[in-house]
Each structure stands twice: as C-alpha cells, then as structure tokens.
C-alpha positions in Angstrom: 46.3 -33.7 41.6 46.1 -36.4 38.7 48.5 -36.5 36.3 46.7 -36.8 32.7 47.6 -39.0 30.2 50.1 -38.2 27.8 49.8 -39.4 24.1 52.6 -39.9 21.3 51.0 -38.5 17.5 52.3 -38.2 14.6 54.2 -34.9 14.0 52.0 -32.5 11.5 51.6 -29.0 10.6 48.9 -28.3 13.4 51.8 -28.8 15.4 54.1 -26.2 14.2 53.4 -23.5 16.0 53.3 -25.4 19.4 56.7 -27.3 18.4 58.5 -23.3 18.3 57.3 -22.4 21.0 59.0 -25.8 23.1 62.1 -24.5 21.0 61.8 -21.4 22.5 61.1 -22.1 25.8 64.6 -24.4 25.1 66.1 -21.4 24.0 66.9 -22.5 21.2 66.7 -19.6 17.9 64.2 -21.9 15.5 61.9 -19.3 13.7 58.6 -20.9 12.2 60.3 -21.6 8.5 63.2 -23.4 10.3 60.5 -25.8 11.8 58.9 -25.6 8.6 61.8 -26.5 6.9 63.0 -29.6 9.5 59.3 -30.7 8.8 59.2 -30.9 5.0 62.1 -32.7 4.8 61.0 -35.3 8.1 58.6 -37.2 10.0 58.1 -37.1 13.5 56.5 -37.4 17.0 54.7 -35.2 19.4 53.4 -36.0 23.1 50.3 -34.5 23.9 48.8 -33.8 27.3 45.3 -32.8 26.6 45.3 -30.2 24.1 48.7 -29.1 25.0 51.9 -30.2 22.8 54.5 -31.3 25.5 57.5 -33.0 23.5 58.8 -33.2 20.3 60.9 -35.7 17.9 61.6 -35.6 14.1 63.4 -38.1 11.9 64.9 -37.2 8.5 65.5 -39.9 6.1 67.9 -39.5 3.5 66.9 -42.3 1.0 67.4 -46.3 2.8 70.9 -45.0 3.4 70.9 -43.2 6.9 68.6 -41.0 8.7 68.8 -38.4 11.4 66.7 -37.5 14.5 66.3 -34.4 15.5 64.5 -31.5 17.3 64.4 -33.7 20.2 62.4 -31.3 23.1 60.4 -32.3 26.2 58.7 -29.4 28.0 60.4 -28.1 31.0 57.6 -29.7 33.4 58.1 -32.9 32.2 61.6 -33.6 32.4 62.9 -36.6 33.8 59.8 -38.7 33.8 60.7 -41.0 30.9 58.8 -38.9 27.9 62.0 -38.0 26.6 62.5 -42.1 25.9 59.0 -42.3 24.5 59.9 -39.9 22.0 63.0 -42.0 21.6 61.3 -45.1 20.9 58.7 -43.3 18.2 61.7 -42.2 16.3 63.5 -45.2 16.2 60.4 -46.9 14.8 60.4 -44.2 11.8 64.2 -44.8 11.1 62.9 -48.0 10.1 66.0 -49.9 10.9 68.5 -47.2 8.9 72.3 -46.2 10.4 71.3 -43.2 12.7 73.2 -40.1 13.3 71.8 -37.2 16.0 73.5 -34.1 17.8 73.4 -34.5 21.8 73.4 -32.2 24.4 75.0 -32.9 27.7 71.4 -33.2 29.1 70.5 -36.2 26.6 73.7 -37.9 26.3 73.0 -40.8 29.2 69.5 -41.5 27.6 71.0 -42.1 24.0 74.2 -43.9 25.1 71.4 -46.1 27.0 70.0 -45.8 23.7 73.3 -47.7 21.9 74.5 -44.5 20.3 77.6 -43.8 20.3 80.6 -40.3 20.4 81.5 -39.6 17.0 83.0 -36.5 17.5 81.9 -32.9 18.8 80.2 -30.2 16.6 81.2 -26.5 17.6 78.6 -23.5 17.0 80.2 -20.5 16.0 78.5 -17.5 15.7 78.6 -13.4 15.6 78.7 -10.6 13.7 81.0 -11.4 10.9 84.0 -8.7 10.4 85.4 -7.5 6.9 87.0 -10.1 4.8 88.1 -10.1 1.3 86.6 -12.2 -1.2 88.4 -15.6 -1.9 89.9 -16.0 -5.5 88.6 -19.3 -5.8 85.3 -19.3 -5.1 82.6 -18.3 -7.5 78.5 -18.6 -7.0 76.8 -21.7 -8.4 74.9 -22.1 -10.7 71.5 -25.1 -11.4 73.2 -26.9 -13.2 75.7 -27.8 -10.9 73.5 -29.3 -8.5 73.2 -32.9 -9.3 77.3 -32.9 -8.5 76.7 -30.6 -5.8 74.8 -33.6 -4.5 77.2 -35.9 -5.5 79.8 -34.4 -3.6 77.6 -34.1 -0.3 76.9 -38.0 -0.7 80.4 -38.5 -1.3 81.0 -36.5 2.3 78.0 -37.5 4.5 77.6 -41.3 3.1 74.5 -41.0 2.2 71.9 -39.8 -0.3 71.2 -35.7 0.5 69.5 -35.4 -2.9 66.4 -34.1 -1.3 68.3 -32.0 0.9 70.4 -30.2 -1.2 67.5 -29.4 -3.3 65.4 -27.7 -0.7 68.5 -25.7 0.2 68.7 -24.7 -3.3 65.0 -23.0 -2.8 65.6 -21.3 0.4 69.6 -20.6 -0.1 72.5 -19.4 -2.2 75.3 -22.5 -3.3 79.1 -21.2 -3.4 81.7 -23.6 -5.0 85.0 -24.3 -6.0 85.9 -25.6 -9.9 89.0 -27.5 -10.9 88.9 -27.6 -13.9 86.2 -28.7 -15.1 84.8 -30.3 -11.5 83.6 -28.8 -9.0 85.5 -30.2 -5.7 83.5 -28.2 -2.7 80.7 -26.4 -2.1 79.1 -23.8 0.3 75.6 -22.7 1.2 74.7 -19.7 3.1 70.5 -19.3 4.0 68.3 -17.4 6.8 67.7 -19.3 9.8 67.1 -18.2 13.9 68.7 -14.9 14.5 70.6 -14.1 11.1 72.0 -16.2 8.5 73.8 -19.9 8.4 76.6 -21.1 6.2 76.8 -25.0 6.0 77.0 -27.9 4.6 80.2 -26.9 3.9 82.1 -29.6 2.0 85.7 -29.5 0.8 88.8 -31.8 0.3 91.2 -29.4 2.3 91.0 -26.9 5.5 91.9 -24.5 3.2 89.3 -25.0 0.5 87.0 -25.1 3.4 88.2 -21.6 4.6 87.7 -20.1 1.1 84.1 -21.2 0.9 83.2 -19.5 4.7 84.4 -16.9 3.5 83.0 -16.4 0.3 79.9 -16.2 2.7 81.2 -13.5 5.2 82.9 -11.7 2.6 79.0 -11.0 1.6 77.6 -10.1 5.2 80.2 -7.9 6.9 78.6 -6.7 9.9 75.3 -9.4 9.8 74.9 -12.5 12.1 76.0 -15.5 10.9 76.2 -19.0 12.6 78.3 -21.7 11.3 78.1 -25.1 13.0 81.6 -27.4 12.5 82.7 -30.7 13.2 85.7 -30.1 15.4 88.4 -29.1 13.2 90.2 -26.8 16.0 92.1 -24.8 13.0 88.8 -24.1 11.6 87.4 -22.7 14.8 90.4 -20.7 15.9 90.2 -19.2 12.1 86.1 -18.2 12.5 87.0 -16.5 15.7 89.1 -14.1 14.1 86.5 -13.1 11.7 84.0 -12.6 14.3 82.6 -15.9 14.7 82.8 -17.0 18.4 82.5 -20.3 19.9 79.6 -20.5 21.8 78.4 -24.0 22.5 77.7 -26.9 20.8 77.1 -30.7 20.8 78.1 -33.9 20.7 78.3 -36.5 17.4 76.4 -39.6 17.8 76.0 -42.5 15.2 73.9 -46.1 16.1 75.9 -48.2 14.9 79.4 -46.0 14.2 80.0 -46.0 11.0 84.1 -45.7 9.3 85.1 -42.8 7.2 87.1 -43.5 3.7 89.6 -40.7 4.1 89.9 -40.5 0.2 86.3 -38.6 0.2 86.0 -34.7 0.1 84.7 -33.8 4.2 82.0 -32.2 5.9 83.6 -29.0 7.5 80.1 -27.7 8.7 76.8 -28.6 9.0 73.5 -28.0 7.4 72.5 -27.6 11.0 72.9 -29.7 13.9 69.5 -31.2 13.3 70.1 -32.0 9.6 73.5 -33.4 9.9 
C-alpha cells in the first residue's frame, strides 16, 4: 500500500483536540487546558497525513532571550521514519536563532544530541498523594503587586525573560512567597494540570527556602495529587518522598548551546513543567 504524503502546518487551535489525543496515546496526563495553556504561550508544528494529525512540536519564546521546544510527539505508527526530525527542523526555524533549552526522553535523546543539544542535568517527576504537613512559618500567599518582582526573580533564575509566563500563571494559579524584609527572595506556584495539581516554578536561594515553599503547597492539599517536577537536587527528592511525593520518572536537561550559571542568582528548584522550563 502507498504511503501518503505527510505535511508539516503551522500549530493552531483546530489542532488541539488531535494534539491530546497523541499525548494520550503517549501516555502522557495533558488535559485540553494544559494544551491550551502550552499553546497560548507558543508556536508550533503539526505533521499531517490526510486529515489525520500525526506529530506534534511547540516552541515557546520567552522575549529574544531563550526559548523552549516542547510537546515534541510522533504517532506510534510513525516512529522511526525521520518525522520526528521534521518536526525538529520546523521548530528550530521558529526559535529563530535563540539559546534553546528542551526536556528529553531516553527515546529522543540520540536525535537531539544529533541535533547539537547538549546534558544539562536531569529533571525528576515526583508525584502522589501528598500526606499532612504543617504550614511553613515563612511563607505567606502573594499578592498582584508582587508580580513584576515575582518576574524579576524568575529571570534572575531561568536567564531569561518569563514575564509572559509568570503572568498566565497568575490567571490559572495561586503564587506563594517568601519576604525578607521588605523583598521578596522566592516564590511558589501551585495550579491544576493532568491528574491533580502542580507546584512549580519553584524559585529560592536556599534548599531550605525551597522546602518551605513545597510545602506551603502540600500543607493546602493533604490527601490530593500533586506533581512537582525538580532539577536534580537529590535532598530535595529524598524530602518529597517523605511527604508522599514519589519519584516516578523523568527527563533529561538539554541546552543548544550550554549556557553557564552565575551562582550568586536565586535557583530554579522545580519547574513550571517540563515543557515550559
């Protein structure tokens, strides 16, 4: 039988509901408003076969600074017979020449080391139903006003520009922080997403700071799913566990080209998602 051709469109929201169901068939937990939410903030890619939606890319820009692609899914028919690169190469025309950053899976690591990305780290997905926890001392809910250092924090953390970001969290999510004096130096967000509820970014200048704003989070969902997604800080892990958030997978850190760390910055403990960085 004839293969039939396969086409590369731009992403839009006729796409959608196609695009969760290739998450699904991934097995991945994306709902329709975590799709919905990956597109407002991105452009992107889909292959077409016919009628039929058979691959997925997005690319989210944050300012001229950096971007990130994402949602990277070819359907399970179609493996291995390059559409995975086409995807590639659509997204790496978006970035328009920007530092990228993406979240691998074992499965796509050889195509985007081929690629010229390269190991940054590992991000660990926790998840589970979160046990009883007392309410940190430090912590406190924020408030609108604090966003614009909210942002400036997260910039400060990620390297780039999260403006946009940060704002769209603020519509779908609830901001915790921590004030010294009078500066805030971290922040939490907690909002729905794929089975329950997810707590990240998470930004703070200490492990312990970063503790006390997951928890500000659990200690407000005692018994409810919640995922949290980390960048490898092993005491941070071990700690989750013992509040009922499991280690259950994860991914691998990828920037094209690697880009250094100022270790006088506050850091990102967890992740909006793996797909937003």
């Amino acid at each position: 039988m004839q293969t039939r051709q396969i086409d590369i469109a731009a992403f839009g929201p006729e796409h959608l509901d196609a695009a969760v169901a290739l998450s699904r068939q991934a097995g991945w937990p994306h709902r329709p408003e975590d799709w919905q939410m990956a597109l407002a903030l991105s452009e992107g890619a889909v292959a077409i076969e016919g009628d039929r939606v058979v691959g997925t890319v997005l690319v989210t820009r944050y300012k001229e600074e950096s971007a990130t692609i994402n949602m990277v899914i070819v359907d399970e028919s179609l493996r291995g017979r390059g559409l995975g690169r086409r995807l590639m190469d659509a997204a790496l025309g978006l970035s328009a020449g920007r530092p990228l950053r993406l979240t691998a899976t074992e499965d796509g690591l050889p195509l985007y080391q081929k690629l010229g990305f390269r190991e940054t780290g590992r991000v660990l997905q926790h998840q589970g139903i979160a046990d009883k926890i007392a309410t940190p001392a430090i912590t406190s809910a924020a408030t609108s006003p604090d966003l614009s250092a909210i942002a400036e924090i997260d910039r400060q953390a990620f390297g780039a520009d999260r403006s946009d970001l940060i704002a769209y969290l603020a519509d779908v999510g609830t901001f915790a922080v921590i004030r010294r004096g009078n500066r805030i130096v971290g922040f939490s967000v907690l909002r729905s997403f794929g089975r329950g509820e997810v707590i990240g970014p998470v930004v703070a200048g200490n492990l312990e700071d970063a503790k006390a704003l997951v928890a500000h989070f659990i200690a407000l969902r005692p018994g409810r799913f919640l995922r949290v997604d980390i960048t490898g800080v092993i005491d941070l892990s071990d700690w989750l566990a013992v509040w009922g958030l499991g280690h259950v997978g994860g991914g691998v850190a990828m920037m094209k080209p690697p880009i250094a760390r100022a270790d006088s910055v506050p850091n990102i403990f967890a992740l909006a998602s793996q797909a937003l960085g």
